[in-house]
N, C-alpha and C positions, 0 to 999 in steps of 0.2 A: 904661275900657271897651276903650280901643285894644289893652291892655296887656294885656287879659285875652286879648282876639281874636287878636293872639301869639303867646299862650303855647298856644292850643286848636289853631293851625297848625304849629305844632313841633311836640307831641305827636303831630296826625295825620302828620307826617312820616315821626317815629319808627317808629310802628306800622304803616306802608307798607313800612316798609324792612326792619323785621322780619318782616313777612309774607312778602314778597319772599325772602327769605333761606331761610325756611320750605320755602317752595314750589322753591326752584330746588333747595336740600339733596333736598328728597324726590324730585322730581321729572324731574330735570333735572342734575346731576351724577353722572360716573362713576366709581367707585372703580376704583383694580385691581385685577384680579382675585387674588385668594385664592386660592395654589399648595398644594399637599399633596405631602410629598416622602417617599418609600420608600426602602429600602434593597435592592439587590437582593442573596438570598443562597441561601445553598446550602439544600436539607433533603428531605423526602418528600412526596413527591406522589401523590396515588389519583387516577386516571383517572374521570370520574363523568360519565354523561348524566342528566340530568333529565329527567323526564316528567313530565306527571300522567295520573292513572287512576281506575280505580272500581270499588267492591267488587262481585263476582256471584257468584251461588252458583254451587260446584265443580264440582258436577255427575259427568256424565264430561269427560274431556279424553283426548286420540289422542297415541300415539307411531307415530314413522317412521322408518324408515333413513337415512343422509342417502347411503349409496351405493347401486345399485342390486348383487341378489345371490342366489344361490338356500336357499332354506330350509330350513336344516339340522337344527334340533331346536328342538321348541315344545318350552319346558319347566311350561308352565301349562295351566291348563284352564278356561274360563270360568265365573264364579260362587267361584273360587279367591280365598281373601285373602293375601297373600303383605307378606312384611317388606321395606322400606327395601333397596334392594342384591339384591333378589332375580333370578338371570336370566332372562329372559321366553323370546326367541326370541333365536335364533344364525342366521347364514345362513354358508353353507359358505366356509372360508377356507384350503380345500388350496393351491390354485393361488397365494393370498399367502405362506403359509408355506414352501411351495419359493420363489418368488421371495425374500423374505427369507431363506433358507438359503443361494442360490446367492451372495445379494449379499453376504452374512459372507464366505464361502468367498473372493471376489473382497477385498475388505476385508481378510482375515488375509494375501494374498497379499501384499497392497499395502501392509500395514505389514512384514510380513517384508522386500519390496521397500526401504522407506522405511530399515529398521533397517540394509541393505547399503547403501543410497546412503551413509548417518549413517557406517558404519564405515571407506568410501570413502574420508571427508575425512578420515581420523586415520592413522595410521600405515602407509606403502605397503609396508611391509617384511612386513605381515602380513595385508596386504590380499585379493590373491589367495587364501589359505589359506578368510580368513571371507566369502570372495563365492562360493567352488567348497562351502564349510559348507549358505551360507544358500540358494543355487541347489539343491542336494541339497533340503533341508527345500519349497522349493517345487513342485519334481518329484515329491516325495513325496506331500504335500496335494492338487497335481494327481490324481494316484493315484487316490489317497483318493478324492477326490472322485467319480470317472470309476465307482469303483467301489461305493461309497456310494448315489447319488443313483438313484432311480425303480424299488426296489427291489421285488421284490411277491413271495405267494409262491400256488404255484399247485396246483391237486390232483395226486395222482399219477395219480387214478383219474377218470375222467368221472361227471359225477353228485352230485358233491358240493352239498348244498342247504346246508349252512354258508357263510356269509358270508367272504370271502378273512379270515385274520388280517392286519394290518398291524405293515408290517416297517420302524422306523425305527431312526437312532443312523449313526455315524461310521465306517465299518469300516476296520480295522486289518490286511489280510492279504492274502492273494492270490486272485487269481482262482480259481473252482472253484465247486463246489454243495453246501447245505446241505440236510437234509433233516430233519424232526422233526415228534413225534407228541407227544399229548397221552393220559392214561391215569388214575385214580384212585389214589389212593396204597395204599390195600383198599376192601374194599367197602362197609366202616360211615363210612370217612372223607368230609370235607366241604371234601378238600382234593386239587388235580388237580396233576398234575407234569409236565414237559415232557422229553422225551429227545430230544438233538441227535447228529445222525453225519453225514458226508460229510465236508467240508474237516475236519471237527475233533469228536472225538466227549466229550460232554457231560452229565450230567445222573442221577439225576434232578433236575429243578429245579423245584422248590414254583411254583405260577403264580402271580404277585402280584393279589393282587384289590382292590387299588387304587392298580395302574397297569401298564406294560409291565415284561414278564418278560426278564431276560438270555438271549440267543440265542449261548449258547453264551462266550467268552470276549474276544473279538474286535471287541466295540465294537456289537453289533446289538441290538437290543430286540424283543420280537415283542407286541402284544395282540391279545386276542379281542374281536371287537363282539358276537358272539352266544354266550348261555349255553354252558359249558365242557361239556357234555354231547353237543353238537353235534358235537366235536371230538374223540372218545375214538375212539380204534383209526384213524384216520384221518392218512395219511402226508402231508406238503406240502411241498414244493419251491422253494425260492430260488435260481435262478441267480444269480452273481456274475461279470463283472456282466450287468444287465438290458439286452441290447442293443435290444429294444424300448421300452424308455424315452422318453419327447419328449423327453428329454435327453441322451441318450447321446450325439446327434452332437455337440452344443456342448461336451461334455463332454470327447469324443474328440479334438475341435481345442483345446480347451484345454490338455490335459494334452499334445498333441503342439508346442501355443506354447512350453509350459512347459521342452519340452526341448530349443527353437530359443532361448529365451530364455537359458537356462542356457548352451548352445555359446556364444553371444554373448556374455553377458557376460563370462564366461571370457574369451575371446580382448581383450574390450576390457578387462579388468583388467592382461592379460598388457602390453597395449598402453600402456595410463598409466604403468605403473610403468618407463616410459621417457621420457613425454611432460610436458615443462614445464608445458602449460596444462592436466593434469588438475584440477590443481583448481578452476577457474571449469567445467568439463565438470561435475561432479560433484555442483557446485551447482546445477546448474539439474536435474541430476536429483531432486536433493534437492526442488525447490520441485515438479517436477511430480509425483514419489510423495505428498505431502502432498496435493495439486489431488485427485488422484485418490483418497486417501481419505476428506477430506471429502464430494466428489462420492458415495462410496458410504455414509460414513455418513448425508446430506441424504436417502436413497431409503430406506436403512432404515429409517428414523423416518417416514418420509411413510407407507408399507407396514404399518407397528408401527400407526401410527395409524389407519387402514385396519380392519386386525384387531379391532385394540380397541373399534372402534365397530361391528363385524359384530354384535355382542350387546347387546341392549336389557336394560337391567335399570330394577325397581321403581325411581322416584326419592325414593317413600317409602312408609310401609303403606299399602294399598291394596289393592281387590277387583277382579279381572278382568271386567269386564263383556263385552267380546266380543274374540276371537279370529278375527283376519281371514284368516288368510294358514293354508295345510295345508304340513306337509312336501313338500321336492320342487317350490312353487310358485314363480316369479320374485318378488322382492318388489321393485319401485321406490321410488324420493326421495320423492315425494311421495303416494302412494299409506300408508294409516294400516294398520299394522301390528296395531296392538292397542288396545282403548278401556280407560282405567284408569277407577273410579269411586271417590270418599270424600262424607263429608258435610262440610260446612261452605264456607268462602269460599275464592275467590282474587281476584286482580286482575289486571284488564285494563288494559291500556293500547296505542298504538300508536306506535312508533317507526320513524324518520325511516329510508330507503333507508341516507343515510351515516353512517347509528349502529348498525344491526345488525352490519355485519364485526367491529364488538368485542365483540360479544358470543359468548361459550362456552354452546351450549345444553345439549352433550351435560355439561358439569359443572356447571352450574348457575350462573352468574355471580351474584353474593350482592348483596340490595336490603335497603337500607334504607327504612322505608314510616312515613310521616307523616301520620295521617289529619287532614283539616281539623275530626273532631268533637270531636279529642283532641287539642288542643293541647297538645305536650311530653313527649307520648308517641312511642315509636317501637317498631315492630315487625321483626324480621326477618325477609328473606325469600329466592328466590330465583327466577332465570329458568324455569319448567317448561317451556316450550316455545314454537313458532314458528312462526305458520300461515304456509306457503307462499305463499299470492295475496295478492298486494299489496291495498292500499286506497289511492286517487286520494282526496285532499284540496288542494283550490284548487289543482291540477295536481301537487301533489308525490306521493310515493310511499312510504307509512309499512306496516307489518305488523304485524297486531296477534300482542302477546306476553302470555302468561299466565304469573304470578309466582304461586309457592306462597308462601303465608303461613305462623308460626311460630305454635304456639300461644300465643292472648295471653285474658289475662283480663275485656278490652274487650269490651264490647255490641256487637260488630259488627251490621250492619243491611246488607242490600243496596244499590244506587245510593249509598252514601258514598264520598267522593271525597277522593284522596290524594297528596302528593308525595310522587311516587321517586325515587332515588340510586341507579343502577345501579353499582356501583363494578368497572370493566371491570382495569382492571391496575393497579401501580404501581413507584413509580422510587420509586429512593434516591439521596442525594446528587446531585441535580442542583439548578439555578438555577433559583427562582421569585419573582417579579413577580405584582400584582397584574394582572387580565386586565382592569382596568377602565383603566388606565394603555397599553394599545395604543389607539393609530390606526393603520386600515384606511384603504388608497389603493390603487387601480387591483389589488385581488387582493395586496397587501403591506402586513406590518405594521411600524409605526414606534414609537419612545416615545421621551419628550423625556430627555435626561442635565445633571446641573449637568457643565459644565465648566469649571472654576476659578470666576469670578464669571459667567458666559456659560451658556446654555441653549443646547444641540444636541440635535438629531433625527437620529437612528439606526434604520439600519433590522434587523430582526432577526428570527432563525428560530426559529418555536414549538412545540410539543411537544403533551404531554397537558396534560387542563384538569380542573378540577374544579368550574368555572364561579365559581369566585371565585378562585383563580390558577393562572397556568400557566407551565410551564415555558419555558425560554429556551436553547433550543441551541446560537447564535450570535449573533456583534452586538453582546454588552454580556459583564460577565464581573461574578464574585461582590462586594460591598462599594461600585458605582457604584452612584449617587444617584439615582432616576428620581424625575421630577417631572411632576404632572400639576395640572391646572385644577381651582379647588373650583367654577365654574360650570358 
């Protein structure tokens, strides 16, 4: 009986101590933690913001200027159905187009300029020769230009109810005046001819009826904005040049720079090819003609862009439903231009203050769309537009944006709800990291490196994301180990 009593105390021992064991295993011991280790490397990355959204009928939706301007040709009419690329409204872009003229003119200056710095540095024996060449060639375009620019052309007669012709192109010649008339070629014909005299006599010359007519030999263009009928037996006058121009005086001190510049350089060419240090001089000319014609190309492109977006066009087929703005009216940023209508869906969504700057409205930044009904499907789509006033959510600041849908064969339904992938830009060949592998501290990002058998924290500068990895600009470089926590 003793022996039995025991053996039943042991047992209960045992099974204490394995329970024990049990419990502190489960409960009560800590493993280490479980590293997950990436390699960091080179390759493509798509810039992407995520949303989500929800399906609404299209309806109509509003286009707008994004500068303000005046309004130069509606080319629709309300209840019009017009195709994909079609142009709506124009607002008037004279006053960019000379500015963009003047700043080529300025640009062609400035690499002629650059081309004499360039030839400065190479051989001084022939240098004077292609500085006194290439100073001529700028005096010249100076010319040109003074002569060229704010050109118009005027009646002989008072009374004239025809609309001025417009006199554009590059002129090649000298000061003086042009004069020319317009006339039918017979009387059955359906074709109008141009005769030029004064500086240079010319013609007959057939009227181009679709586009500007040569004015004679000499680099000028002339078109008519009102029917050629207007314009028969009727004489019109082009001074050369237009000393009423806004731009004549700028013009006048340019082209008189132009031959202060020229004295100048002459003399400082005559001067180097004596002087030791011309060539550290020369260089720094060099750096500041280059300064100066980026500086002008950075305005032409800004101006180009400008232009390009004075005219609204269809973003795809679609029916005019109303026509806001007349010829001749101011049109502002935020003020709606024109209401488009179609039938079927779009999606809404609203995005965050600091995610609009990457988006492209006027080209449509391109969405991928995931409805939650259809899982596995995906539709394309694109940005259609971008309501001006904000919308206040728990203090932040989002604006709602409507995405035009792709046609898709899917039961759409209205209130269905979807994640977007705005895919805003991308990069090639740069370094990416998963974006789950940063730690954020005090406004800076870190990520842990194997180094040799040791782990280090580096800190490091980020790029675009695609919200599952991002790019790495600094901090780390392609083929390091980053290691993160699998808890």
């Amino acid at each position: 009986m003793k022996r039995i009593s025991l053996i039943v105390f042991f047992i209960s021992i045992v099974g204490i101590l394995l329970i024990s064991f049990w419990i502190y295993g489960k409960y009560f011991k800590k493993d280490g933690a479980a590293l997950l280790y990436f390699a960091a490397k080179k390759g493509t990355l798509i810039e992407t913001i995520h949303s989500r959204g929800e399906i609404v009928p299209e309806k109509d939706f509003n286009l707008h200027f994004p500068s303000p301007g005046i309004v130069e040709k509606i080319f629709v009419k309300e209840g019009q159905v017009v195709k994909q690329g079609a142009p709506l409204i124009k607002l008037e872009t004279t006053d960019l187009e000379l500015e963009a003229q003047k700043l080529r003119d300025q640009l062609a200056q400035a690499e002629a300029t650059l081309a004499i710095r360039k030839t400065e540095a190479g051989n001084t024996e022939t240098r004077l020769a292609t500085i006194t060449e290439k100073q001529d060639t700028l005096v010249k375009s100076a010319y040109s230009t003074l002569l060229s620019n704010g050109l118009i052309a005027e009646p002989s007669e008072t009374g004239q109810e025809a609309t001025a012709p417009v006199i554009t192109g590059h002129y090649a010649g000298s000061m003086g005046t042009y004069r020319f008339s317009v006339d039918k070629k017979n009387i059955t014909s359906t074709d109008y001819q141009l005769h030029v005299f004064g500086i240079e006599t010319a013609g007959p010359i057939i009227v181009s009826k679709t586009g500007p007519t040569p004015l004679g030999t000499l680099g000028l263009f002339v078109s008519f904005p009102d029917d050629l009928e207007r314009y028969i037996d009727k004489i019109w006058i082009v001074m050369i040049p237009n000393i009423k121009s806004t731009t004549y005086s700028s013009d006048l001190n340019a082209y008189e720079q132009a031959l202060r510049d020229q004295k100048q350089a002459i003399e400082d060419a005559k001067a180097e090819l004596q002087n030791t240090a011309g060539a550290s001089i020369t260089n720094a000319k060099i750096l500041q003609a280059e300064a100066e014609i980026n500086g002008y190309r950075s305005e032409i492109a800004l101006i180009d862009d400008k232009i390009r977006k004075s005219t609204l066009y269809a973003p795809m087929d679609t029916r005019i439903t109303k026509v806001w703005l007349e010829k001749g009216e101011l049109a502002l940023p935020e003020q709606t231009a024109v209401t488009l209508g179609t039938a079927g869906f779009k999606i809404q969504t609203d995005i965050s203050e600091l995610e609009i700057p990457k988006i492209d409205e006027r080209d449509g930044t391109k969405v991928v769309i995931r409805l939650d009904a259809f899982p596995g499907a995906t539709i394309d789509g694109k940005v259609l537009s971008i309501e001006p006033q904000e919308i206040v959510k728990d203090g932040d600041k989002y604006y709602r944006t409507d995405i035009l849908m792709a046609t898709s064969s899917l039961q759409l339904r209205s209130g269905m709800s979807a994640d977007l992938s705005l895919l805003t830009s991308e990069k090639s060949n740069i370094l990416i990291i998963p974006e789950l592998a940063i730690n954020k501290r005090e406004g800076k990002n870190f990520v842990t490196i194997q180094d040799g058998k040791n782990l280090k924290e580096v800190e490091i500068v980020t790029g675009i994301s695609d919200g599952e990895s991002i790019e790495v600009k600094s901090g780390i470089s392609a083929g390091q180990t980053i290691v993160v926590s699998a808890d």
